[in-house]
C-alpha positions as CSV (number, residue, x, y, z in Angstrom):
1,X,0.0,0.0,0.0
2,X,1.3,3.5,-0.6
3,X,2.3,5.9,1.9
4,X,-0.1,8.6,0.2
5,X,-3.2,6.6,1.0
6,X,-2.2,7.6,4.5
7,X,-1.5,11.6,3.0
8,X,-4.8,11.3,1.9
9,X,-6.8,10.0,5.2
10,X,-4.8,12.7,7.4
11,X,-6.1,15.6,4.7
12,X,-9.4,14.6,4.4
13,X,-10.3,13.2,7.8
14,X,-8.5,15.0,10.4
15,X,-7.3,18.7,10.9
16,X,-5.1,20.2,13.4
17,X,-6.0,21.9,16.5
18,X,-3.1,22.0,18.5
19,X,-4.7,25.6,20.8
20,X,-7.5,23.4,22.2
21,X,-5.4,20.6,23.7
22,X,-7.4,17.9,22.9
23,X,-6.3,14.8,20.6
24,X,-7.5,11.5,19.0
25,X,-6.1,8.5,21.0
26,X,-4.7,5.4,19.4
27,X,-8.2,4.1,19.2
28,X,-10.0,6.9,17.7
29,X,-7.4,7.8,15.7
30,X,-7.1,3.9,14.3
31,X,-10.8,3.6,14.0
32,X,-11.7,7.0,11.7
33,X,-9.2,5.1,9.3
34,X,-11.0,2.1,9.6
35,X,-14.4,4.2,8.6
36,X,-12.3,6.7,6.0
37,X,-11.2,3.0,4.3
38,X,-14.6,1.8,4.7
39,X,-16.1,5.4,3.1
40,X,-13.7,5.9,1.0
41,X,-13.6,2.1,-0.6
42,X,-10.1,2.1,0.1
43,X,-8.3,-1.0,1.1
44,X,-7.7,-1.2,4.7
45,X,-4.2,-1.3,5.7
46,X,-2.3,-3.6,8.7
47,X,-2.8,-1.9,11.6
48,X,1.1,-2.2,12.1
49,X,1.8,-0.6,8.6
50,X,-0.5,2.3,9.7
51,X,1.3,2.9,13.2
52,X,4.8,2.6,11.4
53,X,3.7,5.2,8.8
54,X,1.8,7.5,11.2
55,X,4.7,7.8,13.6
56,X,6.6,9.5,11.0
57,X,3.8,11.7,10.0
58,X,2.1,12.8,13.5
59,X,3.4,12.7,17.1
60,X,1.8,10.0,19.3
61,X,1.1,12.2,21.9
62,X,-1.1,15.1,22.0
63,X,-1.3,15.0,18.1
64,X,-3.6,18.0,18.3
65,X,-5.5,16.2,15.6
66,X,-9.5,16.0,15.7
67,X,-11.7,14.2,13.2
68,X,-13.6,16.0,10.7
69,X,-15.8,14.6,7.2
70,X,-18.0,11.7,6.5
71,X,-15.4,9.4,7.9
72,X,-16.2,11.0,11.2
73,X,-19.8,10.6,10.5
74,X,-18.7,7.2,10.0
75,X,-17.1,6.4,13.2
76,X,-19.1,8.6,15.8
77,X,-22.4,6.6,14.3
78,X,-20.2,3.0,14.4
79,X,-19.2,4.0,18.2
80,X,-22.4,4.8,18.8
81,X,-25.0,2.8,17.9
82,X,-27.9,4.6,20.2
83,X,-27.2,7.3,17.9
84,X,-29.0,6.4,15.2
């Protein structure tokens, strides 16, 4: 799998906000990929390829990243369920 299928998900999925202190865990950071993949009809990555990638992309701590797009959509509705 290419690198820029990661290049993509970060762009269209996340955005920085590194003033409000807030970031997405390993979880919810692992999971919008899942849904971005799943939107996006991408094929879905190892999970170990994606950490390798992303720790040369994003720090692991207090990324400053939040989730944003219909991959978002995605997630918060796959999270949770009594949602919909």
């Amino acid at each position: 799998m290419a690198n820029s299928q990661f290049d993509h998900f970060l762009s269209e999925a996340t955005y920085s906000d590194p003033a409000s202190g807030c970031s997405l865990d390993r979880d919810r950071l692992y999971g919008l990929y899942v849904s971005w993949c799943s939107v996006n009809g991408q094929p879905l990555g190892t999970e170990s390829n994606f950490w390798a990638t992303m720790k040369r992309r994003i720090s692991p701590a207090r990324n400053g990243l939040r989730m944003r797009g219909p991959a978002a959509a995605d997630y918060i509705l796959a999270s949770y369920p009594g949602l919909v």
